[in-house]
Steps between C-alpha positions, in 0.01 A plus 500: 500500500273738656215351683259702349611364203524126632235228358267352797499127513111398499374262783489179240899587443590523842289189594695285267837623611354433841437123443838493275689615828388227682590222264885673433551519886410126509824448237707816554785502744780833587813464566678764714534750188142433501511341183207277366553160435206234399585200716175272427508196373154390528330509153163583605607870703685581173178400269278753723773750509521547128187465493475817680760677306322399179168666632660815635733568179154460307354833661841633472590789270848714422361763708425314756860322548626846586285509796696456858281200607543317183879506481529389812288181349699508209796466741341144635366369206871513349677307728167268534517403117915493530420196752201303379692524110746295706206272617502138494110478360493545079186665596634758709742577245261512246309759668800670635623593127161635387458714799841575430415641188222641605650762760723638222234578278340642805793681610682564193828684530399536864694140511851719532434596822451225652754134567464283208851301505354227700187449269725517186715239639237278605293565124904360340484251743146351384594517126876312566238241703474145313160455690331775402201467266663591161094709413592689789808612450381728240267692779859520718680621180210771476510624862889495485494664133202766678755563800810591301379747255412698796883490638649462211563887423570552849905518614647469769584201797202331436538496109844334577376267703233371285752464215664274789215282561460442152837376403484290853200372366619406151186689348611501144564140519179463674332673224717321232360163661096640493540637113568097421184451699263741265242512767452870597756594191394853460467552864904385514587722212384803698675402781789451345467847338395677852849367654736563243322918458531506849868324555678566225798305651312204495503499057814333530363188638181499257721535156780224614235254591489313118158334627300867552638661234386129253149561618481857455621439166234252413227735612611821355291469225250297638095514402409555813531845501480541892809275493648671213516858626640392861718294364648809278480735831729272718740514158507842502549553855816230422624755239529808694817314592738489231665179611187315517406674123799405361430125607139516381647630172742237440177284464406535130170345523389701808569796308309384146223471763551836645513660140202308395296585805521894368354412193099603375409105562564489857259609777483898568605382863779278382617789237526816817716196742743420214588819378517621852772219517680591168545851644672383830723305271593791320550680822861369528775599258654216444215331383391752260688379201384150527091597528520748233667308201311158611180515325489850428216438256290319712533714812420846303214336297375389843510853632435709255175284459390571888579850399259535241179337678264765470339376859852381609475618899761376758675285204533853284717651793673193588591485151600856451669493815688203354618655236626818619795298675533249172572837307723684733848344341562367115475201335281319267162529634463889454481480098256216573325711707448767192424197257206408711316903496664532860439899383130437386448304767676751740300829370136282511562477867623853555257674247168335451442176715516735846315794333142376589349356807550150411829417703496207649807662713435738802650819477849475690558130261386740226782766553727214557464311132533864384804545668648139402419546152731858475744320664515230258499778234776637669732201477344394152624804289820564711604170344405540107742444233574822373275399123202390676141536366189442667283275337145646647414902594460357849862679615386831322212485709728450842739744366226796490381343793805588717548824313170643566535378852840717534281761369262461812794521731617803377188647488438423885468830728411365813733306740270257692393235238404148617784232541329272227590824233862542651571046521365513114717813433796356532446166240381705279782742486744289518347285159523832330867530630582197391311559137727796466780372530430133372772402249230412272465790201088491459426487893778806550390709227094428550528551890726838419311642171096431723628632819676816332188556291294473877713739673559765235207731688603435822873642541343713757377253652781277499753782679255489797484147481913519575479778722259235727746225414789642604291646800432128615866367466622754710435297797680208343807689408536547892528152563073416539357247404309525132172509497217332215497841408835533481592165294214593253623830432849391437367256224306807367775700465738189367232548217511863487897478480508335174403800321727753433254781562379383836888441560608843487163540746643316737863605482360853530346393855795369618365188434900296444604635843149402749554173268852452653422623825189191482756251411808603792141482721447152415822377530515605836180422633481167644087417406538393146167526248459189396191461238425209568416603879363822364252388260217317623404289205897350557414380835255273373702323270604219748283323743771394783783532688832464268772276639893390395552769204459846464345659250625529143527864538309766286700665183390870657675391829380496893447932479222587207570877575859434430446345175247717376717802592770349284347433208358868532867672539641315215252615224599858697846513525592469096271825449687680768818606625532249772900440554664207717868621630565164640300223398589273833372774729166507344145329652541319135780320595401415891201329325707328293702392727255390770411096433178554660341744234279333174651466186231769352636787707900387407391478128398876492788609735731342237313643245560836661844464570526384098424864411796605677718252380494249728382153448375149726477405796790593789481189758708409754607143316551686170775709687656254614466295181660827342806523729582173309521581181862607581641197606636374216657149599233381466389617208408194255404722179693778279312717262711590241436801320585742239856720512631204747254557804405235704262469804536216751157372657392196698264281338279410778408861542417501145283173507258625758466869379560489165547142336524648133830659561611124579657294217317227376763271391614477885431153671743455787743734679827488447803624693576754189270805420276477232547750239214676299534723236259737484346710212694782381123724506487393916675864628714446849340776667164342420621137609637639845172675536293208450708249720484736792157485489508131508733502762310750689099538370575851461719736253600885485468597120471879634791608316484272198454691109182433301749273288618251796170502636339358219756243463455426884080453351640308259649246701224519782303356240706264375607356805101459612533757746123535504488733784781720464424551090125590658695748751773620214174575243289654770232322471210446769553267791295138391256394718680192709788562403781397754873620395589608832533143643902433467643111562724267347253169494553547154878354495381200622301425219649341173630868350737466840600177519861527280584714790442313798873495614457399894314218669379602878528152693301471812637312837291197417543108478175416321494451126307658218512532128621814366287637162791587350611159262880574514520554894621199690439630821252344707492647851256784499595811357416808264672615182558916500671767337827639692390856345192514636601319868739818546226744460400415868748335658843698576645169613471347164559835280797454706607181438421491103723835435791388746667356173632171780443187445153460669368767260501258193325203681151468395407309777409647856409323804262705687430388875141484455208240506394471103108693606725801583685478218223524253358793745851663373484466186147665482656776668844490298263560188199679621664743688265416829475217761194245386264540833263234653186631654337326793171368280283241458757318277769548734302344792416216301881397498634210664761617825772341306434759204435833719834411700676465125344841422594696838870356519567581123412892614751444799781325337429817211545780769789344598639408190412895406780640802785286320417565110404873555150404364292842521148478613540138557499515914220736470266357264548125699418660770214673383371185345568326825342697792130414396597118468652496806186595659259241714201419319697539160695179564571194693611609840778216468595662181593840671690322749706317269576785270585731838761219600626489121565920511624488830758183389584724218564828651208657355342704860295722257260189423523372857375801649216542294400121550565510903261840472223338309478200753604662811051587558504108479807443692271245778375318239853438336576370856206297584574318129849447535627654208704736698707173613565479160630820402805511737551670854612814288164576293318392803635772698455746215148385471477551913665862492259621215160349662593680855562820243164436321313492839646805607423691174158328502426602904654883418248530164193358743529767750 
């Protein structure tokens, strides 16, 4: 800071840090690093010190802490109040923790720069104390809760090590132990919510201790508002991990109390903190399906209520905010959600309540319930039934709504317009998309018939509005990243595509080829548009960091420009004269073949690859799946059909992809095949077409007649084939739909149990019981298909086909722990390795169960170089390099597990554990764990530290 620009310190400021000086230097001691220590113990130096802290923080402001003289106070009065905290005189402390408190208000974020480990420790220490005044502890738990929030957001070192001095300190225990106390609840609450914001790692230990997690029930609801509301904030924090939702789900009566807490009789305070924590439990995928069809009526009556109060405020945005995620995938709640007005409701918010000067919203929350409420739109009509009705003129209204906003957009001549236009551009837009093309007749046809009728006068107009378009996406055919601009004009011209006049517009501009050249740009550009980075009102939705589960991933996918760019070429490429040559050299076919693209942008490649003849999804596992439908010994089924043809299939395959081609009269395998006579009407062509798309996902019906293809529709439909009948009658991509995701779980089910012909027996001595009433085997083991083992395992497609006598056994001893056995099977049936990640839950494991997990990965990687298991090695591997790091686990863990690959021959996992420990290589030493892992490790732990030092010196200099 300039000192022109630096505040003066008046005479009464400098005279109290004058006579504060002197009472610190009676206390303060420096070591040779010159750091400050407070070494009194006599109670009445440390009353007058804070005494003179208290009066010099009182003529103290923000501005002034920045001021050279006053940080260097700061700088004593830190370690002075680390000391006396420590004091032996209850007074002292007592004082100590409100001055404490004090010089963080002061100070504020200031804190950060400054030591604070000490104080923390000592501020744990007094609330673990059995002597301390239990009305006291409440002013520590405020100056400790005061303290964190400040260094909370902060990473880094020092965020570690706070995290450390926590756990060391037991905190959550501590904290479990003061809830029982009541005194200073709230206060506790708040703290409790400040460290697990801050530390996410440190959820873990809040949702497995049973006696927080009782009290926090009792009090969710509680009439104490203040309580209440804090109470709901720690549980929400809890929830942004999935591990710690999914326990606080299994508790039915903490979730009646969550769902009643939405409702119009709680508290407007109480109703904003609960559905706050109903939308981090929907944040998670896997928990979607159990919070939308529990209570569905209660939870959308709640919402749709906060919704429509007229002076609704924070709790209207939490609640539309809500319910933009509840809406985003199917289920119950969304004809709920049209019982209850949700459409009224929805077009009093965006027409009328906003119009006037009564908001009780400023105007960024404004733009943001605007935007939530299109979104919610969005999702709402994109899942209709295709005979749905409105009950109110409410979506007529939001229907010319969005139309005469498209109107707006493409009457816009001048380039600079202010972000809030180009963030509300986009919702909009992309609700009229979605109208357009919403499977539902009456929004389809209303959206298509009012915005036809508005655009009529301006073709004009419209062409410059795609000459600008296709201006702006120029860049982003190169490889750039999209703009706004750019992602609202592609949802403009999605719209604009679905006419066949502004079609033959756009083909005319060359419109199918910059539309191609945007999509090979995306694919290989490595900064993916991701909406819900993009968007602003989408940041908002979660208060938090997320920990132990990604994401259920959007339907449009991870790249918005991608998606929209899709669904704009395939309403083009049926009016033109588009041609594929070879369908598996084409950007369609990368995407579908690329397991880290959404299902949204694979549904409208397949459905462009459909009008060429081509059908599903090409993946890796169906391929492989596919290379087996030719090995016909073991083949458990013939289809018998007309003129003497028969097909031979495998009726595992058929169980998971397509269960109504299996008999129903089948209840246990037997060593002959089953025969099934099929209907004479079922055409062999047809059949052969249909089973290699079960085999596979996909099907060529390129060269079929009109006559075999409809019987290949025929059978689609019969067989439930919902996707590929969708694909085979060209019909739209629906909204959530997810036909691209290929596995066999489905033969382990009930449809696949007649064909379980091979029992996987791990190297094991316990006992368990096996689910399976007529197995008598009782050491652990799995019961599996031989068919589908083969698919990824040469050694066993091997051994099954050999025709010797070890080919008919159905029992295989594989030289594996039972935990990497079941890891197998996931991957024998999933097509992928299941993968542990180094979160919350995984810390909160015993060592016993992380040294099960890491030597089931091992034994697998070695297991994988005898059985020919593809992708095995690898994805262990994978799985295991962030485990094996220090701070992820137990440092004795690593060591065993590097001693168990090193026993085993496996130097791929030893290497990467000696690298991770060799920065720590002294402190192995010092501990004597490097006694225990052998004089061969410990020289491979030696070798790498002198290499790390090296690399470390040569990087410094």
């Amino acid at each position: 800071m300039g000192k022109e620009k630096q505040v003066s310190l008046s005479n009464r400021l400098l005279s109290l840090r004058h006579h504060l000086h002197e009472y610190l230097s009676l206390g303060l001691k420096y070591n040779n690093e010159q750091e400050a220590k407070w070494v009194c113990i006599d109670a009445g130096i440390e009353s007058h010190a804070l005494k003179r802290m208290d009066a010099f923080l009182d003529y103290m402001s923000l501005s002034l802490a920045q001021h050279p003289l006053v940080q260097e106070s700061i700088s004593k009065i830190i370690p002075a109040l680390t000391g006396i905290l420590k004091s032996h005189s209850a007074a002292s402390q007592n004082h100590a923790i409100e001055v404490t408190s004090k010089l963080v208000s002061v100070i504020q974020n200031s804190i950060r720069d400054y030591p604070t480990l000490e104080m923390i420790a000592s501020l744990c220490h007094l609330l673990l104390s059995n002597h301390f005044v239990c009305t006291k502890k409440s002013s520590c738990v405020i100056a400790m809760s005061t303290i964190l929030k400040k260094l909370g957001s902060v990473s880094g070192e020092n965020h570690r090590k706070i995290k450390d001095i926590l756990d060391a300190n037991n905190i959550v225990g501590c904290i479990s132990h003061l809830l029982n106390e009541m005194e200073g609840f709230t206060e506790t609450v708040i703290l409790l919510t400040t460290i697990v914001l801050g530390w996410p790692e440190m959820r873990y230990r809040v949702w497995k201790d049973s006696n927080v997690m009782k009290i926090l029930e009792e009090h969710c609801d509680n009439s104490n508002i203040s309580i209440s509301t804090n109470v709901l904030k720690v549980l929400s924090s809890l929830a942004l991990c999935s591990h710690g939702a999914k326990h606080m789900l299994k508790n039915e009566a903490l979730y009646r109390k969550i769902i009643k807490c939405m409702g119009k009789s709680s508290a407007v305070g109480v109703r904003i903190e609960s559905l706050i924590l109903f939308r981090h439990f929907l944040r998670f995928g896997e928990l979607i399906s159990t919070t939308r069809n529990t209570n569905y009526e209660t939870i959308v009556e709640a919402i749709t209520d906060a919704m429509a109060i007229s002076n609704g405020g924070p709790l209207l945005l939490e609640a539309c905010r809500t319910t933009s995620v509840l809406t985003r995938e199917a289920g119950p709640h969304h004809l709920q959600l049209w019982a209850c007005n949700i459409d009224r409701i929805s077009a009093d918010i965006i027409l009328r309540r906003f119009s006037s000067n009564q908001s009780f919203l400023g105007n960024k929350e404004t733009l943001e319930v605007h935007q939530h409420v299109w979104d919610i739109l969005s999702f709402l009509v994109a899942y209709l039934p295709q005979q749905f009705r409105p009950k109110s003129i409410g979506l007529d209204d939001l229907i010319s709504s969005s139309c005469s906003w498209a109107l707006t957009v493409v009457g816009r001549r001048s380039k600079s317009m202010s972000s809030d236009i180009l963030y509300l551009d986009e919702p909009v837009c992309r609700a009229l998309l979605l109208m357009l093309l919403s499977p539902c007749n009456y929004v389809s046809q209303t959206s298509r018939s009012i915005l036809s009728a508005l655009f009529e006068p301006y073709y004009d107009s419209i062409s410059q509005l795609v000459e600008r378009v296709f201006a702006s996406l120029y860049s982003t055919s190169t490889g750039a990243v999209p703009t706004s601009q750019a992602i609202s004009d592609l949802t403009i011209l999605g719209c604009l595509a679905t006419f066949p006049q502004y079609c033959t517009l756009i083909l005319k501009r060359k419109g199918l080829n910059i539309l191609l050249d945007v999509i090979k740009g995306r694919l290989d550009s490595d900064i993916l548009v991701d909406r819900g980075k993009v968007m602003p009102h989408l940041k908002k939705l979660y208060s938090g960091k997320t920990c132990c589960s990604e994401l259920f991933d959007d339907w449009e996918g991870a790249d918005l420009s991608l998606f929209y760019a899709l669904i704009c070429l395939s309403q083009l490429i049926d009016a033109s004269n588009y041609a594929i040559q070879d369908s598996t050299n084409s950007p369609f076919w990368r995407i579908l073949s690329d397991d880290h693209i959404g299902e949204g942008p694979k549904s409208y490649c397949a459905y462009i690859l459909s009008l060429f003849g081509v059908y599903g999804f090409p993946s890796n596992f169906g391929a492989k799946i596919g290379e087996l439908s030719d090995l016909k010994v073991l083949a458990d089924i013939r289809f018998l059909l007309s003129a003497g043809y028969t097909l031979d299939v495998h009726g595992a395959i058929l169980a998971a992809r397509c269960p109504k081609l299996v008999p129903s009269n089948i209840e246990a395998l037997s060593d002959k095949m089953t025969i099934v006579k099929m209907s004479e009407r079922v055409d062999r062509e047809a059949l052969g077409k249909i089973l290699g798309y079960v085999y596979t996902g996909f099907t060529e019906l390129n060269n079929l007649d009109e006559g075999c293809l409809k019987k290949v529709k025929v059978l689609a439909n019969n067989c439930s084939l919902e996707s590929l009948s969708q694909m085979l009658n060209k019909e739209w991509p629906k909204w959530g739909s997810c036909g691209s995701r290929f596995n066999l779980t489905g033969a382990l089910g009930l449809d696949g149990h007649p064909f379980l012909d091979v029992i996987l027996e791990a190297k094991s001595s316990k006992q368990i019981a096996c689910n399976y009433s007529s197995c008598q085997l009782s050491t652990p083991h799995v019961h599996a298909h031989k068919i589908i083992l083969c698919a990824n395992c040469e050694y066993l497609r091997g051994l099954f086909s050999s025709g010797m006598h070890d080919s008919f056994s159905n029992l295989i001893k594989v030289p594996i722990d039972y935990e990497a056995l079941v890891k197998l099977t996931e991957f024998f049936y999933h097509g992928k390795m299941p993968k542990v990640n180094p979160d919350c839950r995984w810390k909160s494991l015993t060592q016993e169960e992380q040294l099960s997990e890491l030597t089931a990965y091992t034994e697998l990687s070695s297991l994988a170089e005898y059985w020919f298991l593809e992708g095995v090695a690898e994805d262990s591997l994978s799985s295991m390099l962030p485990l094996l790091s220090y701070g992820n686990t137990d440092l004795e863990v690593i060591i065993k597990v590097v001693c168990f690959a090193y026993n085993l021959g496996q130097c791929r996992v030893v290497e990467m554990g000696v690298e991770n420990l060799a920065p720590i290589y002294p402190k192995l030493r010092y501990s004597g764990y490097i006694a225990e892992a052998g004089d061969d490790v410990a020289e491979m732990l030696r070798v790498e530290h002198v290499r790390f030092l090296e690399n470390h010196s040569s990087n410094l200099q």
